[in-house]
N, C-alpha and C positions, 0 to 999 in steps of 0.2 A: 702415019700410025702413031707416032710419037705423040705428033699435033691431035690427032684427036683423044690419048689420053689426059693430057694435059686439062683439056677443055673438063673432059667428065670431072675431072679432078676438081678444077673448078668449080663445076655444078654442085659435084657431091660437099663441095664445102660451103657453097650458097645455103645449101640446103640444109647443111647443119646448122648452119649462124642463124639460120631464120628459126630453126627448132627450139634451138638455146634461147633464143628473143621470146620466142611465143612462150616456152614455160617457164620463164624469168616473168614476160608480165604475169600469166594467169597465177604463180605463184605471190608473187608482190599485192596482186587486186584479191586474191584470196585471203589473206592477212589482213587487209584494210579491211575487210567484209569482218572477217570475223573479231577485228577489233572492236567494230564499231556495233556489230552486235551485241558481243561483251557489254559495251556502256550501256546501249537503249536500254539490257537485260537488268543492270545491274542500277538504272535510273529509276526501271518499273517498278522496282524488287525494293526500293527505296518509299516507296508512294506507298504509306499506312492503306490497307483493305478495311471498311469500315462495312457493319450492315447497319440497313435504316428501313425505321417503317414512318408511316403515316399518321397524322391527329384522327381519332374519331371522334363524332359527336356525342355529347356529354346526355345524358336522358333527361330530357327535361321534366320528368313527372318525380319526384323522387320519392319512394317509401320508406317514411320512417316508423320503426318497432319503438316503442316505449313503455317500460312497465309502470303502474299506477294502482290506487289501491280507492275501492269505488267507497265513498261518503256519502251521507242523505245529503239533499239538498237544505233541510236545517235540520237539525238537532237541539234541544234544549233541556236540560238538569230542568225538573218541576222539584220547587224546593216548597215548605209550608212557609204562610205569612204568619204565622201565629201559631204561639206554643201550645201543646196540650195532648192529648191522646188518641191514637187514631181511633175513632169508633167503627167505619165500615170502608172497607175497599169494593169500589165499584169497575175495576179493572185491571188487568193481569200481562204479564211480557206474552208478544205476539198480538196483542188485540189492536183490532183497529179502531179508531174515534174520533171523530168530527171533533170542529173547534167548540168551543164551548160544552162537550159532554162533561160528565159530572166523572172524577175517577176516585176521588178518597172524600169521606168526610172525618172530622177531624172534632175532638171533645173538648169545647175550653170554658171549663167552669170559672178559673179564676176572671177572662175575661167576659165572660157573663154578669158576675157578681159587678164589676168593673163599670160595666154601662148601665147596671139600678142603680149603683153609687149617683152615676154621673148626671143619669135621667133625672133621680132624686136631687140634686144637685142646680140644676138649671131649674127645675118644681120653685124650690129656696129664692133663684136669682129671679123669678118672673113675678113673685111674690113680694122680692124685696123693690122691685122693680115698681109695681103699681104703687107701694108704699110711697117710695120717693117721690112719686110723678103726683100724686095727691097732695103730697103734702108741700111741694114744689110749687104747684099751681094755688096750691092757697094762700103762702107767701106773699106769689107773687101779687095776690088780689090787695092783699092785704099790703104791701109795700105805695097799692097805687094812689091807698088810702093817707099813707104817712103812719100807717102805725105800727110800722116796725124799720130797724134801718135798711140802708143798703148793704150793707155788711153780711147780718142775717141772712138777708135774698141770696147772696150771692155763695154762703156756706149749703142752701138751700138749693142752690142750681148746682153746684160741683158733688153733690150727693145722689143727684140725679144722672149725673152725667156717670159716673161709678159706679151705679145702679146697673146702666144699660152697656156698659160696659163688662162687668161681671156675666149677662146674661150672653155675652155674645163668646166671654170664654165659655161658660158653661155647653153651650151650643157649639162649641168646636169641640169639647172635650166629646160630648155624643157623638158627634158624627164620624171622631177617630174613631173610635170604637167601635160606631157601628160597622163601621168599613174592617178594622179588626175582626168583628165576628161574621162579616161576609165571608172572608176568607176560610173560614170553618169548611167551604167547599170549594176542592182544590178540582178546579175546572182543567181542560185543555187547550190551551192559548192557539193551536193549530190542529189541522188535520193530520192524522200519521198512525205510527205504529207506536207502541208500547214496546220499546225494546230490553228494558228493565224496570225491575222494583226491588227497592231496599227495603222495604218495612213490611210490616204483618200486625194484626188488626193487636191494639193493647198496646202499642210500642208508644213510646214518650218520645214526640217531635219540637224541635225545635226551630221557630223562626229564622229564617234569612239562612244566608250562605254562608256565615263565617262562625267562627268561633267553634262550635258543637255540632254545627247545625249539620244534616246529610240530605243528600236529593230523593223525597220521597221514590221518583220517576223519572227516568228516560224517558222520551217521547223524541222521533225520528221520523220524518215526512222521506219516505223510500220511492215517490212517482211525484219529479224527475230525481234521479240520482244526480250526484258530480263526483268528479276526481281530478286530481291535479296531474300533469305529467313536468318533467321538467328536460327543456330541448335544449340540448348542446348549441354552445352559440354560432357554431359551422350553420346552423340549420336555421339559427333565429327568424330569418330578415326574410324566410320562406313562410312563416304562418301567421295568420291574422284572422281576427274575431267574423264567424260565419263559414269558416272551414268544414267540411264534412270528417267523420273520423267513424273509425269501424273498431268498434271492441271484442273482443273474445276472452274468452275464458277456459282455460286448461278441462276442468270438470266438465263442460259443455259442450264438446267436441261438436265442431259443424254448424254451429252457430255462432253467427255474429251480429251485434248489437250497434245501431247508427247511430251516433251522437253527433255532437255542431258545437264548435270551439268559442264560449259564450263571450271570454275576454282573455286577454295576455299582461303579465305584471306590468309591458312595457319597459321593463330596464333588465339588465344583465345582472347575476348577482355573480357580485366579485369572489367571493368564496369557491363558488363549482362553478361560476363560468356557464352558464345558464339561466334558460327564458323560461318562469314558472306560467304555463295555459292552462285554464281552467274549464274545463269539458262538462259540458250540460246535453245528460243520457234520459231517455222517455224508458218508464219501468213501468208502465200499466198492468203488464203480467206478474208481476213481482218474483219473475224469475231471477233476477242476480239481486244478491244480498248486499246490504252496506257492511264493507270491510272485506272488501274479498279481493284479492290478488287478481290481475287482470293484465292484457297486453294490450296497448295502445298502437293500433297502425292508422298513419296521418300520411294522407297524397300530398305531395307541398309539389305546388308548380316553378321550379328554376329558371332562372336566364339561362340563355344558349352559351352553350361552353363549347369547349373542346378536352379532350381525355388523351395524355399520351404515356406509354410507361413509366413507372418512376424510376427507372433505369437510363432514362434519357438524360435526367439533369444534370445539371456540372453546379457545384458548388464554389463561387468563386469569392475570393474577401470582398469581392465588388454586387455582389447578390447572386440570384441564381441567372443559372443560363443554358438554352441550348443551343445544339451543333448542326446548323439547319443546312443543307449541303444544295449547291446553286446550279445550274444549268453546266458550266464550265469545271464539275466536280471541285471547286473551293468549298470551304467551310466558311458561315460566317456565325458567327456567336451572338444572337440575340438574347437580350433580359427577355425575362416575361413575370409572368403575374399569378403568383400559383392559388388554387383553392379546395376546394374539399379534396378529401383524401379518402381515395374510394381501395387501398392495397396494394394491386398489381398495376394500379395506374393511378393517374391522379390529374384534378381538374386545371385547365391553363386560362385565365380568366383574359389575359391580353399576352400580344405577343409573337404570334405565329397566326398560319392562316393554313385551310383544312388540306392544302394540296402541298405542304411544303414535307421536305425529303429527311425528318429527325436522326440523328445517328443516335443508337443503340450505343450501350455500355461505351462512352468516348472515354478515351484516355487524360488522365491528367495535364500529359505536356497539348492534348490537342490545342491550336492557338487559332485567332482568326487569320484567314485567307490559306491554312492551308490545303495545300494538294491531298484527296486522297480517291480512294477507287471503292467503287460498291460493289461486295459481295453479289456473287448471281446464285442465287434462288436455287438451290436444289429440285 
């Protein structure tokens, strides 16, 4: 009896020691677990969360708006050649008139009087002319004879020579003049419109462009039109002469006018940084007017780009850069090559390729190769 308490005693203590053991270890491996959870937690919790999108492709048609203000394709001041008083106007602002129609004539007594002087005048030298030539030629008969010297002959030949000399001033001085009183009809050097007139018939005009003088006429050739536009130099190296372009105009709602880009200054101007094009518009209808305020849109065809927000970039003393994130969630920090500036994103001209993983808004300290983990998608 004794002997078999003993034994139980025994067991019952086996059994304890073994109890004590098992929750000694599962207590000790429970610790380790949750240590070692704490780190992994506390390693994860360490790894910056980043979100990131993708490059899109950049549009390669680009439209640009530009305002411009439409001009004839010439224009010209008709100023008088010759002073005196207008007698008749033969056309008025808004008329149209071929080249050579007749538009003012013009009263000039004084150059009238001018050319009977001169006509009178060269009458004298043709006259003094045949004198000298007579009596030149008898000289000379008479020198051949010895009966006068050579001296003589030769006062006799430089008489003649000053003669016909005289006559050929005379005869310039006519044909200024005449040409002076052709101008009495002040023609139209081109086809176009009459877009003003300064004078009224009695008015006292004056010769040439300077001093006193004022521009009888306007005269403006409206079919084709031109206008200049002037493209920011982001856009230069997009347009070149035979480009198509589309006009419109505010007042004309729904209509738009074709034009073709005739030339380019070809250089930049340093002041605004811009390419001045010169746009050549067909106005057969003479619906738009020269002077008139206008919107210029121009297709310019791009090189292929790519577009990523401009939130993406990192600014570094070393250029710009972004935070392109690698199969293995590292970061590596590529340069790139930035170009037009389109707002909420902006063009990447080298640098990156369309499937690569950009982080959004990176941090300053972000550095290359580091660890970080991408936000998931809501």
């Amino acid at each position: 009896m004794i002997e078999n308490s003993r034994r139980l005693l025994r067991i019952t203590a086996t059994v304890a020691l073994v109890v004590v053991v098992v929750a000694t270890a599962a207590g000790v491996t429970r610790a380790v677990w949750t240590r070692r959870s704490a780190a992994s937690e506390s390693a994860r919790a360490s790894v910056p969360v980043v979100s990131v999108d993708v490059p899109q492709p950049a549009d390669a048609l680009e439209r640009l708006e530009l305002p411009g203000t439409l001009s004839p394709a010439l224009e010209a001041p008709i100023y008088a050649r010759t002073s005196g008083y207008l007698a008749r106007l033969h056309a008025d602002i808004g008329q149209r008139v071929r080249a050579g129609d007749l538009l003012a004539e013009i009263d000039t007594p004084e150059i009238d009087q001018q050319l009977s002087q001169s006509i009178a005048a060269r009458e004298q030298a043709v006259a003094n002319l045949d004198l000298t030539r007579t009596s030149f030629e008898r000289w000379e008969n008479l020198r051949s004879k010895d009966v006068v010297s050579q001296q003589e002959l030769d006062e006799r030949r430089g008489a003649y020579a000053q003669a016909q000399a005289n006559l050929a001033a005379a005869e310039a001085g006519v044909r200024r003049l005449q040409e002076l009183a052709s101008f009495k009809r002040v023609v139209a050097p081109f086809s176009g419109v009459v877009t003003r007139r300064n004078v009224d018939v009695g008015d006292l005009v004056d010769a040439g462009n300077g001093g006193a003088g004022r521009a009888l006429f306007v005269l403006s050739q409206v079919d084709p039109l031109r206008l200049y536009v002037f493209v920011p130099q982001a856009y230069a190296q997009l347009v070149h002469a035979g480009q198509d372009v589309t006009v419109t105009q505010p007042e004309l709602p729904g209509s738009g006018f074709a034009g073709r880009i005739a030339r380019t200054a070809g250089a930049i101007d340093t002041q605004t940084r811009t390419l001045q094009v010169e746009i050549t518009l067909p106005n057969a209808n003479h619906r738009l007017l020269p002077g008139a305020f206008v919107q210029v849109s121009l297709h310019a065809t791009g090189r292929p780009a790519l577009t990523v927000p401009t939130n993406a970039l990192l600014f570094r003393g070393d250029g710009i850069r972004v935070a392109v994130v690698d199969g293995s969630s590292h970061v590596k920090l590529r340069p790139v090559t930035v170009g037009r500036d389109f707002g909420t994103r902006i063009e990447i001209l080298d640098g990156i390729g369309s499937t690569d993983r950009l982080v959004v808004n990176p941090a300053d300290s972000l550095a290359d190769g580091d660890e970080v983990r991408i936000a998931s998608k809501s």
